[in-house]
N, C-alpha and C positions, 0 to 999 in steps of 0.2 A: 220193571220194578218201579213202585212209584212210594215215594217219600211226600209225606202228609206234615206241616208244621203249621201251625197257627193259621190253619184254613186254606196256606195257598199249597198247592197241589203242582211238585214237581216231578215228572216222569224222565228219567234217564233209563237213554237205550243201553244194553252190556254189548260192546264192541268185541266184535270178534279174536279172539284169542291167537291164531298163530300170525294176525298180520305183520305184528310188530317184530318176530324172533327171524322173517322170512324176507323183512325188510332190511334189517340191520346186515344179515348175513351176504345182501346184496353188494351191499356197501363194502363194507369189510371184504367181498370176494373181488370188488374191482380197483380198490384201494390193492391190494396182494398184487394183482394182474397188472396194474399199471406200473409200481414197484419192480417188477421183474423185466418188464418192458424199455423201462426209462435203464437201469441198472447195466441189461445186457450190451443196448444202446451205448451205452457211457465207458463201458471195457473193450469192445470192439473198437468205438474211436481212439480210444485212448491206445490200444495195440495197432493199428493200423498208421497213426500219425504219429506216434513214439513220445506223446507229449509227457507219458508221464515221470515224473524225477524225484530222484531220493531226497534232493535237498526242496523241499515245495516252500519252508519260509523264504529259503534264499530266492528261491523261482518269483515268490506273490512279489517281495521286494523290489524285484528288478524289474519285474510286470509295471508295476505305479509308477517305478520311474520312468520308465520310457513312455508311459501315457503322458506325463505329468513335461518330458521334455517335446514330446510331439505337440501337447497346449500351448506351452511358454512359448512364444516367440525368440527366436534369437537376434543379441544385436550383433549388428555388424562394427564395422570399424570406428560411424562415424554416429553409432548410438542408432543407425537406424533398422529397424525391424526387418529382422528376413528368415524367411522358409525355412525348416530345418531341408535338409536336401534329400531330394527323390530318391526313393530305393530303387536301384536298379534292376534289369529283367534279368531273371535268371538265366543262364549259361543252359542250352538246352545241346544236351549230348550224351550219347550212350558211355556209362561209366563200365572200364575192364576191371573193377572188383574195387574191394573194399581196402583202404588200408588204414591200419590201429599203428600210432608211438605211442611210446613210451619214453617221454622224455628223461633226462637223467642229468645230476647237475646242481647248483643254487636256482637260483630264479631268474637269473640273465642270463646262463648257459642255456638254458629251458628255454627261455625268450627265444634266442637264437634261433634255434631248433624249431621251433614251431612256426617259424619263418620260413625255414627251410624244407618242411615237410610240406606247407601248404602250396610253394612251388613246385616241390616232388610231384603233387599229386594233381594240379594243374596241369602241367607238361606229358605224364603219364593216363589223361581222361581217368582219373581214381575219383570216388568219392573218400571224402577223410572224415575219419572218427573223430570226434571231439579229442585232443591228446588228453594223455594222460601222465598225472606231474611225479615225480620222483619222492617216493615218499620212506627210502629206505637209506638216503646217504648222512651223511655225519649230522646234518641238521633236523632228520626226524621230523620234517613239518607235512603233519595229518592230512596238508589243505589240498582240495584238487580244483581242476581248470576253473571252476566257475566258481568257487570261492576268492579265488583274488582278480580272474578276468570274466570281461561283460561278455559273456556266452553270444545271447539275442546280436547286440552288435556285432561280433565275431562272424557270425553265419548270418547277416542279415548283408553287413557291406562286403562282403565277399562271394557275394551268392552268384554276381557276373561271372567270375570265376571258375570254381570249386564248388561242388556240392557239399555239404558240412554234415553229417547227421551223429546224433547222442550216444550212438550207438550201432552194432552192425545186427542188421535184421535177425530174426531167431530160426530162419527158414533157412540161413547159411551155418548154423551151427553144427556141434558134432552129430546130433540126433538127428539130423537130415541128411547125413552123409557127406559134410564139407567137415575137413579140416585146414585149421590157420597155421602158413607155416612162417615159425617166428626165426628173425636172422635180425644179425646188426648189419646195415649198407659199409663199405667201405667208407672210410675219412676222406675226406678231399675230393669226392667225385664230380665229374661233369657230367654235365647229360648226357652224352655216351654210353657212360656205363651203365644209369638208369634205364638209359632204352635197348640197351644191346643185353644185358646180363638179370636187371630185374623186373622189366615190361612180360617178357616171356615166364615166367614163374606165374603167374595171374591164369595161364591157359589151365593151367592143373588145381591152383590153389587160388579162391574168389577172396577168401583172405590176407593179408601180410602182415603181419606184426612187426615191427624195428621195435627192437626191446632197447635199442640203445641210437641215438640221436645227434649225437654233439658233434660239432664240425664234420658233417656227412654229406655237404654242399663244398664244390670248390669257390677259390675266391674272385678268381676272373677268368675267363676263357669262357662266359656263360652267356646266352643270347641278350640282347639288351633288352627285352620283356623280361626276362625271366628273374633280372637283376632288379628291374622297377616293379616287381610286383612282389619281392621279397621287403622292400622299404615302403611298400602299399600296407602289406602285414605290419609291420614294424610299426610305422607314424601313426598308422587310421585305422586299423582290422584290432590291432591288441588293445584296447581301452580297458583300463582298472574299473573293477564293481563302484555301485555308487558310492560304498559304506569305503572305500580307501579314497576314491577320487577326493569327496568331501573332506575327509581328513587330513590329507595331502594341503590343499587347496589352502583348508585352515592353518597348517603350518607354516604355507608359503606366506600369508599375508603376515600372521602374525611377525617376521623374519624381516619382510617388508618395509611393517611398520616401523621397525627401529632403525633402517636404513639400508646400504648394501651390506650384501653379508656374500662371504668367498662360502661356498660348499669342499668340504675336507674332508677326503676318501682316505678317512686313517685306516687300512687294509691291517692294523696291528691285531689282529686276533685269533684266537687258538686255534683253528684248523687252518688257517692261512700258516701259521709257524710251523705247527707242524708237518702240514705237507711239505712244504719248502726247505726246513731241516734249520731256520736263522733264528738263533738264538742270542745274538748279538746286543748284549745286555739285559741280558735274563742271568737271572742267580743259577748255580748249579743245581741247585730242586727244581724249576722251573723248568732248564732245558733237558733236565730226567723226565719230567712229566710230558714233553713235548715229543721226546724220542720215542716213550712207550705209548701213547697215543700214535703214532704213526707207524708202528708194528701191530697197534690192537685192528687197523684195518687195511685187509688185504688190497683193495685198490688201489694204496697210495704206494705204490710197484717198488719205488728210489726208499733205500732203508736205511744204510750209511752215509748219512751226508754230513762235509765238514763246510762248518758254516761260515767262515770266514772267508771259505774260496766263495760260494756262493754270494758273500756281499760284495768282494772284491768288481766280480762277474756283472756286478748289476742285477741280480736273480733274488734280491731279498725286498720287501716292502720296508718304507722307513719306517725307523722310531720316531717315538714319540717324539722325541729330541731332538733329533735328526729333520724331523719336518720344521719345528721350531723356528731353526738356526737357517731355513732355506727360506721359509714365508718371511722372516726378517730381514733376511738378505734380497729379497726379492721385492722390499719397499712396502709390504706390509706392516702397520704402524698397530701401536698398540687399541687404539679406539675401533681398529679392524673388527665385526663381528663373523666369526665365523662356526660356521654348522658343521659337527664331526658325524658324516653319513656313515656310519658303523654302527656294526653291533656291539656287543661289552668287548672292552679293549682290554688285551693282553696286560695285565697286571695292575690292573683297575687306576683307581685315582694317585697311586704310587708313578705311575709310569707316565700320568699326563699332568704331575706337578709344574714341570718345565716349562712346559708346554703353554698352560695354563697363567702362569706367573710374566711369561711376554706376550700373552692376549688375552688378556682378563674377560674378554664378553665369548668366551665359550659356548656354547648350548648345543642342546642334544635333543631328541625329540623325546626321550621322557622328562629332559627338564622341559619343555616347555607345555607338553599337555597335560592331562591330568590322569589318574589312573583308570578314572572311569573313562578315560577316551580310550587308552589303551588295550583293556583290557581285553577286547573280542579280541584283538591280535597278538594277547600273550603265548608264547609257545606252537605262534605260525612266523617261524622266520622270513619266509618268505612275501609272510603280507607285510611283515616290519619293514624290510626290505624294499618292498614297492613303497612305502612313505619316504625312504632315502632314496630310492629312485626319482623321484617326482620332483624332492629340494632340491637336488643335483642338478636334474633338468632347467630347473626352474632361476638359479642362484647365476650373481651377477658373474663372478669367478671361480671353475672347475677347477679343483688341485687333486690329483691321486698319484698317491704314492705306491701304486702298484700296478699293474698293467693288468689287473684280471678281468672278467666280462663285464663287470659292472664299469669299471673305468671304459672299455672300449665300447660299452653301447651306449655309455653319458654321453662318451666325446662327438660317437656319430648324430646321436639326436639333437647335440649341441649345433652342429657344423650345420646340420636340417633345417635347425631351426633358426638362421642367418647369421651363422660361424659367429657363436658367443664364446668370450674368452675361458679357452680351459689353456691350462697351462700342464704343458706335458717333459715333466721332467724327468730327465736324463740322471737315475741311479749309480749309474756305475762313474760318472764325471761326479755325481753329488756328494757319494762319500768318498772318494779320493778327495777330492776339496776339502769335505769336512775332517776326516782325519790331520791333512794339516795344516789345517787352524787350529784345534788341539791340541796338535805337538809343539807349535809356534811356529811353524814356517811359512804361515802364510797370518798377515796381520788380518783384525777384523774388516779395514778398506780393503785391501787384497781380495777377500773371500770373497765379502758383498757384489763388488765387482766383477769378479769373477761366476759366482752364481747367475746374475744377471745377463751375461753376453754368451752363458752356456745355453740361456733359454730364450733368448732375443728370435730366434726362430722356429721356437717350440710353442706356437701358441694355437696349434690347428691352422694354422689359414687356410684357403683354398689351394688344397695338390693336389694330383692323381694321386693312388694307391703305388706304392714301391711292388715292384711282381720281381719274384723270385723262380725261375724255374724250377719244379721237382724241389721244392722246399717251402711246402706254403703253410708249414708255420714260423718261418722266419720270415714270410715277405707281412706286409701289410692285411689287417683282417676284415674283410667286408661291411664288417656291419661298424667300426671305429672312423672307416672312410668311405661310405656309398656315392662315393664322386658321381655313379652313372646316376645318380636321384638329385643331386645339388642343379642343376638346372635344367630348362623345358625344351632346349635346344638338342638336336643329336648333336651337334658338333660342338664343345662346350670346350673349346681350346681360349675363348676369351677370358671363362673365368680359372678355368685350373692349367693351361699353360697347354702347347703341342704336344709333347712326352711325357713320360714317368718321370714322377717327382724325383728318383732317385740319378735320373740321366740328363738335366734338366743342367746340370753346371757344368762350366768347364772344368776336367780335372787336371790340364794343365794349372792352371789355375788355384786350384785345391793345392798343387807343389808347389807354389810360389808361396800360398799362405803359411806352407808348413815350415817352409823354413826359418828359422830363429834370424834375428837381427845378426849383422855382423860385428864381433867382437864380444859376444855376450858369451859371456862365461857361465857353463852351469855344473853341479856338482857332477862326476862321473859314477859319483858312488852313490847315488842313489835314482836308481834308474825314475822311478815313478815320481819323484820331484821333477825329474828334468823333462818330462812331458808335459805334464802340467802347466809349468812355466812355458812353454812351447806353444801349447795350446791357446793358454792366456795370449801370449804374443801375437799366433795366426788372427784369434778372435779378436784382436786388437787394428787388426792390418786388414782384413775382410769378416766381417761379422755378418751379412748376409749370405754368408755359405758357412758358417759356424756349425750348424746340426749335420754337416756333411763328413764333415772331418771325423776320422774316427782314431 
C-alpha cells in the first residue's frame, strides 16, 4: 500500500494478521500455567507443614513481633547488649500418638493444666496438640490458646522437650480409619498411673483427647524433672501475646509511676458467691440471685449451702469491708495505693464505699486505661484477666482474699520470682477477729495487733510444700509452692529447711504456746472468745510458730 502526500512517498507493509491473537494467547496460556503451578505448590506446603491458621491477622502480628524482638538487642542487667537466647535442638524421638486437651476452668485453672499436660506428654514420648481453652463455663470467653498466649514461643522454647503441633494430622482422622478416644485422666495422678493405665490405650487409639484437665497431675511424689519442667512451662513456655504483654507492661509503669502500690485480689464476685454459697452481706435479693445462679448450672454439684457456716470455716472470700478493716490493721495507711485485680465486684460501688473511703487512691484497670485500650479485650474475660495477672506479678505487695488459682499461681510466681511480699491471710482467724471488734470485745489496738501476729508468718517465705497423705487437696498445691524450682541445687535444705514445712517445729512446743498464762480468767460462756484470746496470748509468747497453731 503506498500513501502519496505532498510528493513524499510512504509505503507501509500490512503485517500479517494472526501474529498478534497467537501471541497474546501465549502469554495468557503461561500466565494460567504458572498460576496453577505456583497455587498447587503453595496448598501442598501449606498441608504438609500445617502452617496454615484461622486466626492469619493474629498469626502476621505475632510474625513482626518476634522478627522485630530477634532485631532489638536485649539489655541485660547492667544496660548491656546481649543475644536474645539460642533456640534449642529439637527432642529427636519416636512419638506413641497424639494427644488433644481440653482444658476447662478461668484462665489460671487452664494455666495449670496446660503445665501439666505438656509434662504428661513429655514423660509419655506424645506429641501435644496445641490445648484447647474452655469456652463453655460461666465466663463464656470466645478466646482460644493463641489469642491470649504466644503460640511461636510456646512450641519454639519447648521444642527440646515435646513436639507441639496445631493440630492432629488428617491422615489420623475418622476417614482414615482412626478414632480419638476422649476420657477425663484421673485427679491427682502420678506417673504411674499415666504409664501403667493410659500409655497402653495409644496401642489401639493414635489419638487421646482429656476433655477435662484440672488438677490431673499429683502434687509431690513426682520425678524431680518432671516437677522442673512443669515450672519451665509456667515461668518461660507460657508468655502472653504481644497485644496483653504491652498492655499489662503499660499498667505496670503507669502504677509505678505514682509509687508502690499493694495488688488486691478482691475474689468478691458473682460466680465466686455463688459457687461458694457466702452471702454474708448481701441483701436478701442478692442472695436469691446468687442461689438461683448456682442451681441454673449443673457443675456447681454443692446446692444447699448455709453461709454462715461457710464463713465461720474460713471457705468464703472477704468483703469488701472485711478486707478494709485487715489492710488497716495490717499497717496499711491511707496514702497506700492500691490495685483491685478483679473483675466487676459483687454489688458494685455500693460494696466498695468502705473500702474506698479508708484508701482513697483505689484503681482498677478500666480506671486507669482508656476504652480504646480496652476494648479488644471487652467480653474476653480471660484476657482481662491476664492484665490482673501481670499487676499481681508485678505489684510491690500480694493480698488475696481468696485462695483460688489465681491467688495460688500469684503466690508461686511471686516466691520465683525472689519471694516478694504476698501476704497470705488466714480467713477463718480473720473473721473471728473481725466479728469481735464489731461486737466490742475486742478494742480497735486489740484487733490491729492481733491481725498482725496472726500473719507475722504468713508472708510466703521460703518452705517446703506441707504433703498430706491420700488428701492432696488439703496438703499444699504445686504450682502456690514449686519449692523443687526455687533453687539450682538438688539439695536445697539451705534455703527451705530439711523437712516439710508443716514437721519443721517442735509440737512440744506448739503446747507450751497454747497454753494461756496462769491466772487468767476467760469467759466459759463463750467458747470462741476464749480461743481467741488464747491464741492472741500463744502469738504473744511464740510468734514464729504462730501459722502452726490451729
Amino acid at each position: 500500500m503506498e500513501v502519496r502526500s505532498e510528493g513524499i512517498q510512504v509505503r507501509c507493509d500490512k503485517l500479517p494478521g494472526p501474529v498478534i491473537p497467537r501471541t497474546r494467547l501465549r502469554i495468557w496460556f503461561i500466565r494460567v500455567c504458572s498460576s496453577i503451578v505456583l497455587w498447587t505448590c503453595l496448598v501442598q506446603l501449606v498441608t504438609v507443614s500445617e502452617l496454615w491458621h484461622s486466626h492469619l491477622i493474629s498469626g502476621i502480628t505475632n510474625g513482626i513481633y518476634h522478627i522485630t524482638q530477634v532485631q532489638l538487642p536485649i539489655q541485660g542487667v547492667n544496660g548491656v547488649a546481649q543475644s536474645p537466647p539460642a533456640l534449642l535442638p529439637p527432642r529427636n524421638y519416636t512419638s506413641n500418638g497424639f494427644l488433644r486437651v481440653s482444658c476447662n476452668g478461668g484462665l489460671n485453672q487452664m494455666r495449670a493444666a496446660i503445665c501439666d499436660m505438656v509434662t504428661v506428654a513429655r514423660f509419655l514420648n506424645l506429641t501435644l496438640v496445641v490445648p484447647e481453652l474452655d469456652k463453655t463455663s460461666f465466663w463464656a470467653d470466645p478466646s482460644n490458646f493463641e489469642d491470649i498466649f504466644d503460640v511461636k514461643h510456646f512450641t519454639d522454647s519447648l521444642r527440646d522437650e515435646v513436639r507441639i503441633v496445631k493440630r492432629v494430622p488428617k491422615k489420623f482422622s475418622d476417614k482414615h480409619g482412626y478414632t480419638t478416644l476422649e476420657m477425663p485422666p484421673v485427679s491427682w495422678s502420678n506417673e504411674k498411673y499415666y504409664l501403667e493405665q493410659i500409655l497402653p490405650l495409644f496401642g489401639k487409639h493414635k489419638v487421646l483427647h482429656f476433655n477435662k484437665t484440672d488438677t490431673r497431675l499429683a502434687n509431690n511424689g513426682l520425678p524431680l524433672d518432671l516437677q522442673k519442667l512443669r515450672c519451665r512451662v509456667n515461668y518461660q513456655a507460657l508468655k502472653f501475646t504481644p497485644q496483653i504483654e504491652n498492655l499489662g507492661h503499660k499498667l505496670i509503669q503507669m502504677l509505678h509511676e505514682k509509687g508502690p502500690f499493694v495488688a488486691l485480689h478482691l475474689r468478691y464476685e458473682m460466680d465466686m458467691l455463688a459457687f461458694s454459697g457466702c452471702t454474708h452481706g448481701c441483701t436478701d435479693k442478692e442472695a436469691e440471685e446468687l442461689k438461683q445462679l448456682r442451681y441454673a448450672f449443673p457443675w456447681w454439684r454443692e446446692k444447699e449451702i448455709i453461709s454462715d457456716e461457710r464463713r465461720s470455716q474460713g471457705l468464703c472470700p472477704l468483703t469488701p469491708e472485711e478486707a478494709a478493716l485487715v489492710l488497716r490493721a495490717s499497717g496499711f495507711g491511707r496514702e497506700t495505693q492500691i490495685y483491685i485485680a478483679a473483675g466487676e465486684i459483687y454489688g458494685g460501688e455500693r460494696r466498695l464505699a468502705q473500702l474506698r473511703a479508708v484508701f482513697p487512691r483505689i484503681v482498677k484497670k478500666e480506671t486507669l486505661l482508656t476504652g480504646d485500650d480496652l476494648r479488644q479485650f471487652q467480653n474476653h474475660s480471660s484476657q482481662m484477666a491476664a492484665l490482673d495477672f501481670m499487676v499481681s506479678a508485678a505489684s510491690n505487695t500480694f493480698v488475696p482474699t481468696y485462695d483460688g488459682n489465681m491467688a495460688k499461681l500469684v503466690e508461686g510466681h511471686r516466691r520465683y520470682s525472689g519471694f516478694k511480699k504476698t501476704i497470705l491471710l488466714d480467713r477463718k482467724k480473720v473473721v473471728e477477729l473481725v466479728d469481735m471488734h464489731q461486737n466490742g470485745t475486742l478494742s480497735w489496738i486489740e484487733f490491729a495487733d492481733a491481725v498482725r501476729r496472726v500473719h507475722e508468718g504468713r508472708i510466703a517465705q521460703p518452705t517446703r510444700r506441707r504433703v498430706i497423705v491420700d488428701k492432696p487437696k488439703e496438703e499444699d498445691y504445686f504450682y502456690a509452692n514449686p519449692h523443687e524450682c526455687l533453687c539450682e541445687e538438688t539439695n536445697c535444705d539451705d534455703l527451705l529447711g530439711p523437712h516439710n514445712s508443716s514437721q519443721t517445729k517442735d509440737l512440744r512446743l506448739q503446747e507450751i504456746c497454747r497454753k494461756p498464762d496462769k491466772g487468767k480468767e476467760t469467759s466459759k460462756n463463750n467458747k470462741k472468745t476464749e480461743e481467741i484470746l488464747a491464741y492472741i496470748v500463744a502469738a504473744k509468747r511464740c510468734p514464729f510458730i504462730v501459722t502452726l497453731i490451729s
